[in-house]
C-alpha positions as CSV (number, residue, x, y, z in Angstrom):
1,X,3.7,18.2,36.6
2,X,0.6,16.0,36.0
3,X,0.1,13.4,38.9
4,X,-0.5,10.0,37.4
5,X,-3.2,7.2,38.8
6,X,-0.6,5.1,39.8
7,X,2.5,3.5,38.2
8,X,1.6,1.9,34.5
9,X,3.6,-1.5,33.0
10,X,4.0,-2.0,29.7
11,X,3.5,-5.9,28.5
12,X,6.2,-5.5,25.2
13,X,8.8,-3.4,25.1
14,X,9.2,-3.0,21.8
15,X,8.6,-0.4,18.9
16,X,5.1,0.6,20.4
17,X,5.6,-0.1,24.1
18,X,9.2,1.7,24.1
19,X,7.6,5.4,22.8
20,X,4.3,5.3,24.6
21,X,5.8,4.1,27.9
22,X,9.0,6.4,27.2
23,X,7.0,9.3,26.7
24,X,4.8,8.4,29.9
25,X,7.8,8.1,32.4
26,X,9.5,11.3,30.5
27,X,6.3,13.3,31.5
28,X,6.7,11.7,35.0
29,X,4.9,8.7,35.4
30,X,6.3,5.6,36.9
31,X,6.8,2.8,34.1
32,X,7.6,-0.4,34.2
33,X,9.0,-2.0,30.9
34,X,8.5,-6.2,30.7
35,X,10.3,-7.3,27.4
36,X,12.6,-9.5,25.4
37,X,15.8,-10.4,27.3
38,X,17.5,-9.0,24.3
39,X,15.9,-5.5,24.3
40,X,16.1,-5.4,28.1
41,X,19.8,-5.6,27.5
42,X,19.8,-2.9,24.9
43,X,18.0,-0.6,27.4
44,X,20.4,-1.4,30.6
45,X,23.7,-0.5,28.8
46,X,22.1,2.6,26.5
47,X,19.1,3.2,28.1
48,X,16.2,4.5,26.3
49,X,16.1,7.3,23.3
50,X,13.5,8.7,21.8
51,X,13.4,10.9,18.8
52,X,10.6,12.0,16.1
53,X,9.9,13.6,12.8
54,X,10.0,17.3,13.9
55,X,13.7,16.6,15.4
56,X,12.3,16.4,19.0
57,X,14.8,13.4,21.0
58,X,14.1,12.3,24.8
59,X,16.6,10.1,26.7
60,X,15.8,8.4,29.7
61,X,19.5,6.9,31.4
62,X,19.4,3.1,32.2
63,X,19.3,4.0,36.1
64,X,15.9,5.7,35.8
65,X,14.5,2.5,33.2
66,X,12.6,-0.1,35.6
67,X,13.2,-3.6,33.1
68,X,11.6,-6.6,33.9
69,X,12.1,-10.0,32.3
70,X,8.7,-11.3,33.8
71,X,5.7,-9.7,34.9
72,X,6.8,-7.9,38.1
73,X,4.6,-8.9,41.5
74,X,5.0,-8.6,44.8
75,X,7.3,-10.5,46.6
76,X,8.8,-12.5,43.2
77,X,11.3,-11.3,40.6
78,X,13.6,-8.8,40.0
79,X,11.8,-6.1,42.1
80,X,10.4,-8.1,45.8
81,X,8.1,-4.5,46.4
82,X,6.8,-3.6,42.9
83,X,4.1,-1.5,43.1
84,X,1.0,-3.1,41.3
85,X,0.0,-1.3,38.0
86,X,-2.8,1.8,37.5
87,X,-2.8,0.6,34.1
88,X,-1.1,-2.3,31.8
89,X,0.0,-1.1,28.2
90,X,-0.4,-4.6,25.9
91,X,2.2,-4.3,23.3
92,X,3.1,-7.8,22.4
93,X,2.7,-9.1,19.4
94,X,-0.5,-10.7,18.2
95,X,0.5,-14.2,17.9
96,X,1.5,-13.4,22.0
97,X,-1.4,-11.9,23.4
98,X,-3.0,-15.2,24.9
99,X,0.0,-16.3,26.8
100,X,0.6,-12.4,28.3
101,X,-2.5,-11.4,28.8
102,X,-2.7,-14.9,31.2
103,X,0.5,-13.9,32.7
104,X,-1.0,-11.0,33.7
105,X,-4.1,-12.5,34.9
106,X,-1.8,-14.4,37.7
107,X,0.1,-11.4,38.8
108,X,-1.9,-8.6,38.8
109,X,-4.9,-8.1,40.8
110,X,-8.3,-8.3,39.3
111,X,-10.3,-5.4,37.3
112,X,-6.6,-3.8,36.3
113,X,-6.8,-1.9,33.1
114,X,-5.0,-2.9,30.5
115,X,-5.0,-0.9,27.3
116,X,-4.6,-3.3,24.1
117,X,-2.0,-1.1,22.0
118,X,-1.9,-3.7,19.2
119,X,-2.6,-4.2,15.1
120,X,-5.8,-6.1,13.9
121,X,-9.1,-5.8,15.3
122,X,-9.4,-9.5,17.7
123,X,-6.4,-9.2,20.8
124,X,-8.4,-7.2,22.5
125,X,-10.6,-10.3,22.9
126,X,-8.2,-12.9,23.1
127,X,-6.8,-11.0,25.9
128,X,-10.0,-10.8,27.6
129,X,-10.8,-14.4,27.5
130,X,-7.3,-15.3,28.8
131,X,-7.4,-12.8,31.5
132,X,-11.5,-12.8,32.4
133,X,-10.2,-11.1,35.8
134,X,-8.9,-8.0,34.6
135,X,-10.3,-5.1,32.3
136,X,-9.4,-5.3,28.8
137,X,-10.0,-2.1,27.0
138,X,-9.4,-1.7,22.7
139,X,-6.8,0.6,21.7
140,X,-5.5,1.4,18.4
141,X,-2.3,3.5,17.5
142,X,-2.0,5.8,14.4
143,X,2.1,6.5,14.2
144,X,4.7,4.2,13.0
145,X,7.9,3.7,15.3
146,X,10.7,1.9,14.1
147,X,14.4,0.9,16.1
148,X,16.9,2.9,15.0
149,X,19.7,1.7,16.5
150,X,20.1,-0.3,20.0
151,X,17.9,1.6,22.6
152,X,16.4,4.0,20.0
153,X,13.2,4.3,18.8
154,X,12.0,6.6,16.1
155,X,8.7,8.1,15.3
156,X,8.4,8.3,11.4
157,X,5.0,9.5,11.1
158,X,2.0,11.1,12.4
159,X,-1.3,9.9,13.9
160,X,-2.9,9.4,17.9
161,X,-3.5,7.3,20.1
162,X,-7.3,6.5,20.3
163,X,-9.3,4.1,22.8
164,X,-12.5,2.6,24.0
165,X,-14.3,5.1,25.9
166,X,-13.8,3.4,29.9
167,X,-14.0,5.0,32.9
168,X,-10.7,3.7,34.4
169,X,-9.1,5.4,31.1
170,X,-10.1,8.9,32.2
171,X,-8.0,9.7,35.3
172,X,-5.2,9.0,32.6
173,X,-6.1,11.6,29.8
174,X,-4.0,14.8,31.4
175,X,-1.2,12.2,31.8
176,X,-1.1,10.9,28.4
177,X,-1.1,14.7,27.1
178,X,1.3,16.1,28.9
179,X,3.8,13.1,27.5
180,X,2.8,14.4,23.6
181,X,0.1,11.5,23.1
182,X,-3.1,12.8,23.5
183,X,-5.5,10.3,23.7
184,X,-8.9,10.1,22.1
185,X,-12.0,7.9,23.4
186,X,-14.4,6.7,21.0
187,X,-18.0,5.2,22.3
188,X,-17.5,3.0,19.6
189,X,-14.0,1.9,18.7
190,X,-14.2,-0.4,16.0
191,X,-14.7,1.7,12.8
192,X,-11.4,3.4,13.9
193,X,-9.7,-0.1,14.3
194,X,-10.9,-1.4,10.8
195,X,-10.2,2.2,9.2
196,X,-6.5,1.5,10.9
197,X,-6.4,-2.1,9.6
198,X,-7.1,-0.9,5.7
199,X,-3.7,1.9,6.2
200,X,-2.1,-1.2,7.8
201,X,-2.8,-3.9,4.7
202,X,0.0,-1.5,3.7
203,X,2.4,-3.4,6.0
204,X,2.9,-6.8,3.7
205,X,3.6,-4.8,0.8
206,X,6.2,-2.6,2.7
207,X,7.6,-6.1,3.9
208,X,8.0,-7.6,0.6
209,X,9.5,-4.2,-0.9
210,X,12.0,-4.0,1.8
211,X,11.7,0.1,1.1
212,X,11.3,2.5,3.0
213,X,7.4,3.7,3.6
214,X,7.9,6.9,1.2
215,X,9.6,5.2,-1.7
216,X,7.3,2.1,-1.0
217,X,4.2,4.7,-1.5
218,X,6.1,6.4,-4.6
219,X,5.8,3.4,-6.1
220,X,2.9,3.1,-8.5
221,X,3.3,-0.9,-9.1
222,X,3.1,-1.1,-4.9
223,X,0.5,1.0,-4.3
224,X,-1.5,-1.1,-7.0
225,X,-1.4,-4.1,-4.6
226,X,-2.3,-1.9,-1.8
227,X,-5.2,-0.6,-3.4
228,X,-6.4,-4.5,-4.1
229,X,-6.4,-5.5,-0.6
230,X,-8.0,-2.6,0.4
231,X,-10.8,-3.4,-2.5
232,X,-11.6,-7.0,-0.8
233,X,-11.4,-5.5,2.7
234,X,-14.0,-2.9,1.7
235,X,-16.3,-5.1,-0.2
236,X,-16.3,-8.0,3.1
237,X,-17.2,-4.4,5.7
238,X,-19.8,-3.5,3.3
239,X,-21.3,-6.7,3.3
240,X,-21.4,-6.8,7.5
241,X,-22.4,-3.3,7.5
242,X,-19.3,-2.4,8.6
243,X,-18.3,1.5,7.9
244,X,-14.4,1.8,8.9
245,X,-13.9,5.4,10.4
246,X,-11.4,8.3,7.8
247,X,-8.2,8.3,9.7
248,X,-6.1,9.4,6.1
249,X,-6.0,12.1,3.8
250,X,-9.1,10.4,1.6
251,X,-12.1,8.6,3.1
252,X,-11.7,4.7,2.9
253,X,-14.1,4.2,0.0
254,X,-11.9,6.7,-1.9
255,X,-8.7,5.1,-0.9
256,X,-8.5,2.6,-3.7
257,X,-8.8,4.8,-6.3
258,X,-6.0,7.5,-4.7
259,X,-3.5,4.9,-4.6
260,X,-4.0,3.8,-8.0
261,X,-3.3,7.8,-9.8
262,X,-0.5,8.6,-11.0
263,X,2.4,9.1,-8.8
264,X,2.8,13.0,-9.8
265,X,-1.1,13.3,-9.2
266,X,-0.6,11.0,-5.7
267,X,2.1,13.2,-4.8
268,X,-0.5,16.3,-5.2
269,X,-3.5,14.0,-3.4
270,X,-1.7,12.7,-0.4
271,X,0.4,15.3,0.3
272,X,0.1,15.0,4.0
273,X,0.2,11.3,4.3
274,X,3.6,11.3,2.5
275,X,4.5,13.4,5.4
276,X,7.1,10.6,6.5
277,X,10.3,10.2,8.1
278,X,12.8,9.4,5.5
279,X,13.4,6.2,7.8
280,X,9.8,5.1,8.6
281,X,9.3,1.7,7.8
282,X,6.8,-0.8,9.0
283,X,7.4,-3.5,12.2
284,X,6.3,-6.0,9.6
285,X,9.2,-5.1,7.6
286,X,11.4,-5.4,10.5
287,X,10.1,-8.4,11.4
288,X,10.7,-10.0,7.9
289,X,14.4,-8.9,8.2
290,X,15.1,-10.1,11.7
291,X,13.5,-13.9,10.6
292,X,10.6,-13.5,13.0
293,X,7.1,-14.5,12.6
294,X,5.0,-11.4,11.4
295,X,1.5,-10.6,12.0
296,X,0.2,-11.2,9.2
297,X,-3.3,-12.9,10.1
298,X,-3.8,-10.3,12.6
299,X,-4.4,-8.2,9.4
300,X,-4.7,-9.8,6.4
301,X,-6.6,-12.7,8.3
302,X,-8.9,-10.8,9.4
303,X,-9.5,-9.7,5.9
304,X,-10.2,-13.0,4.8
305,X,-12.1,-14.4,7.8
306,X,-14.6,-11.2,7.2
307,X,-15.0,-12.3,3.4
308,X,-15.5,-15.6,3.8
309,X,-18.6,-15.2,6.5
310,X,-19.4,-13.2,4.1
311,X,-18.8,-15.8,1.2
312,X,-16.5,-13.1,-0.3
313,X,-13.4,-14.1,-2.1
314,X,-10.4,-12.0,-0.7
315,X,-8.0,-13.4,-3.3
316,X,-4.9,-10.8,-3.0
317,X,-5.2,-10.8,1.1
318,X,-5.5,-14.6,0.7
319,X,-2.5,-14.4,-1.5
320,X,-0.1,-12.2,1.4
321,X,-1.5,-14.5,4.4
322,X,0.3,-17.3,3.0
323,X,3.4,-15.5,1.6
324,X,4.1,-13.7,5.0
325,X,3.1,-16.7,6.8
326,X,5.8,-18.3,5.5
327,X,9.5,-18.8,7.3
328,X,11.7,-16.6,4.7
329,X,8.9,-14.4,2.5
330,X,11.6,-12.7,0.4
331,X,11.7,-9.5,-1.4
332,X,9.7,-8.8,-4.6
333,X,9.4,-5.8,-6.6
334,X,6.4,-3.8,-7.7
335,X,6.2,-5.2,-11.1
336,X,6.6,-8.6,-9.5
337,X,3.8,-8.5,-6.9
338,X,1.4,-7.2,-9.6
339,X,2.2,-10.2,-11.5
340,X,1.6,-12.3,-8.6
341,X,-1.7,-11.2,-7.7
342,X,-3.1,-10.8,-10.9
343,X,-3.8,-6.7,-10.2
């Protein structure tokens, strides 16, 4: 068995934080798990299950889970002798990511890694700036994980894990494959985060469908409105020079124009990005049925905050910023969101 660094904590036990830090303690790493009371609870009475697309399921009993309300330090909270961190996982939320990356700054000791395993392309750096002490390395991941029941969390589709090249990252790289999640460093991160932030403008349509990811994508009305805020993302990265890395079945400039064809000749096209869980469905979605505030600016906004230094209209990702920003967003149809945004 691979020796780990050290133990890792993962800030967010949710969808993301749940499967990589799962798969890390399953492939025996030590992993502590700071979350919502409510998941905590979840995880002490079920404990944690893991299953995938290929049938593959992992459980890990609640005796072996170490759960955390608060960030764990020495001498305070549930565990007085907690071993400090090798590396922090950041999993929270965007809108969350100031107030837990400070938390974090106060309890862990300074030049810590933590490994920013968010959507959008700016936590990274809101993190840093409210933690200055510790290291703050990009990370994007390319699979979809949705709860399937209390303790359960499913992986519905395919893709890696992919970083900032950092030294402190490397001792790490054996441990991360041995748990099934191969990680890939990139000198330069960022055209894989924006080429992950065009699949994920994806996410306010799913949320306003309320489908499914695959009968979302069968959709041709849906994918329409997909392909228009992909248009007004592309024009605002060509404008800074910006070339977002392929991380689908097309390159991005082609995307727009797969998504609008047919759906028998999308079908033919995107074969292997329609390999999909029957189940997979986006956290946005989720996060829309549970009443919860989505993030919506950490990807749409970003859209728009690129166009407009650009003096770029962004219209359609104008359009979902304020829809999902909004308390209840409702559903809409295909037909209906077309309408809406004009496309």
């Amino acid at each position: 068995m691979i020796q780990p660094p050290g133990p890792a904590l993962v800030m967010g036990a949710g969808a993301v934080g749940c499967w990589v830090g799962g798969r890390l303690q399953a492939a025996g790493a030590p992993v502590q798990f700071v979350g919502r009371p409510s998941v905590l609870e979840e995880l002490r009475l079920a404990g944690l299950t893991l299953t995938d697309l290929d049938g593959r399921r992992t459980h890990l009993a609640p005796h072996t889970l170490s759960l955390h309300a608060e960030v764990p330090h020495a001498g305070h909270g549930p565990s007085p002798a907690a071993p400090a961190p090798a590396l922090v996982l950041l999993c929270v939320k965007a809108g969350a990511t100031a107030e837990a990356a400070a938390l974090l700054g106060l309890h862990l000791r300074a030049g810590t890694p933590v490994l920013s395993l968010q959507n959008g392309i700016g936590n990274p750096a809101v993190a840093a700036a409210a933690a200055p002490a510790l290291q703050v390395i990009p990370g994007m991941v390319g699979f979809n994980v949705v709860r399937a029941s209390p303790g359960h969390w499913h992986r519905g589709t395919w893709g890696e894990l992919a970083a900032q090249a950092h030294p402190a990252l490397e001792p790490w790289r054996p441990v991360f494959a041995a748990a099934g999640l191969p990680l890939a460093l990139h000198a330069d991160l960022r055209p894989v985060q924006w080429g992950k932030l065009l699949l994920n403008l994806n996410n306010p349509v799913n949320a306003l469908s309320g489908l499914p990811l695959k009968r979302q994508l069968l959709d041709r009305n849906l994918r329409v409105v997909m392909a228009a805020l992909i248009d007004e993302a592309l024009a605002a990265l060509a404008a800074h020079g910006i070339r977002p890395a392929k991380l689908a079945a097309l390159p991005p400039r082609l995307m727009p124009a797969g998504l609008r064809l047919p759906t028998w000749l999308f079908k033919l096209a995107a074969r292997s990005s329609l390999r999909i869980d029957d189940q997979a469905r986006t956290s946005m979605a989720d996060d829309v049925a549970r009443g919860r505030p989505t993030e919506i600016d950490a990807l749409c906004g970003e859209v728009v905050r690129l166009a407009r230094a650009a003096g770029l209209p962004a219209p359609c990702n104008e359009w979902m910023l304020d829809r999902l920003s909004r308390p209840q967003p409702g559903r809409m149809s295909g037909k209906e969101l077309r309408a809406a945004l004009g496309v």
